[in-house]
C-alpha positions in Angstrom: 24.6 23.7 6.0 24.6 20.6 8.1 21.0 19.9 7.2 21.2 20.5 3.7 23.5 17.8 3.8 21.7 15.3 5.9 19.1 16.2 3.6 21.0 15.2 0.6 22.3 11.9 2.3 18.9 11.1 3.0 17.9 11.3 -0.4 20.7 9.5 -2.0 20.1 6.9 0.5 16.9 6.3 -0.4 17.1 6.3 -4.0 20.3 3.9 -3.7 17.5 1.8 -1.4 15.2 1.7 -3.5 17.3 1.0 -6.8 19.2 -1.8 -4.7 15.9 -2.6 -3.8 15.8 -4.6 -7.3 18.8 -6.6 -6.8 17.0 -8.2 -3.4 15.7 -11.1 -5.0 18.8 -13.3 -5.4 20.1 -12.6 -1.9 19.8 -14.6 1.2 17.7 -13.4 4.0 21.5 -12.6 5.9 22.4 -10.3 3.2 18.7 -8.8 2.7 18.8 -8.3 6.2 22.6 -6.1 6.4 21.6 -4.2 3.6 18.4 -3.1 5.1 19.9 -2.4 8.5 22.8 -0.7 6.9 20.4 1.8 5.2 17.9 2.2 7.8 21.2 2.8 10.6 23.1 4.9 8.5 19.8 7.2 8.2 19.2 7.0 11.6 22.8 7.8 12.6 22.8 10.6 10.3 19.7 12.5 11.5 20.3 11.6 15.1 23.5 12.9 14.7 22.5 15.9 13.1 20.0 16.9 15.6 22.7 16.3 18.4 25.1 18.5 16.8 27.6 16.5 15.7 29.4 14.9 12.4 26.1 13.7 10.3 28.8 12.0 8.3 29.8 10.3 11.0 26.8 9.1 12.2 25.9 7.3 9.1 28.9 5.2 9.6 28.5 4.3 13.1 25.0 3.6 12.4 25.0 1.8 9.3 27.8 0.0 10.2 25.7 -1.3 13.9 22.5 -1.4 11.5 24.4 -3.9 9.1 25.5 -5.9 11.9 22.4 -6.1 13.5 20.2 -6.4 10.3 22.7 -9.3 9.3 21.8 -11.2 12.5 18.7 -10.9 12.4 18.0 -12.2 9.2 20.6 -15.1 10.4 18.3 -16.3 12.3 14.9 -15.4 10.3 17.2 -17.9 8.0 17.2 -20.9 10.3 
């Protein structure tokens, strides 16, 4: 059950990518960068999670909330 629904998260992740994916091109290279960390960390999160046993929900928030963070940083100072 638990990876039926990491697989399900990781499609709707990617399809929510790559339809936000669109949108891209009017944001700054801060907010490209959070949203691609966000979805890259929540997927890690999840499967990592997964694997280890524990709350794949759970994981997706830790890590797409750290992947944000550090995708939003990153592209700070791409920016500068």
């Amino acid at each position: 059950m638990k990876r039926c629904l990491t697989a399900c998260a990781a499609v709707a992740l990617c399809v929510s990518l790559s339809l936000g994916a669109v949108g891209c091109t009017h944001m700054n290279r801060t907010q490209q960068g959070a949203l691609s960390g966000g979805a890259v960390g929540a997927l890690a999160g999840a499967g990592i999670s997964a694997i280890a046993g524990g709350s794949g929900t759970m994981g997706a928030l830790i890590g797409g909330g750290l992947g944000a963070l550090a995708g939003g940083i990153y592209g700070h100072e791409k920016s500068r």
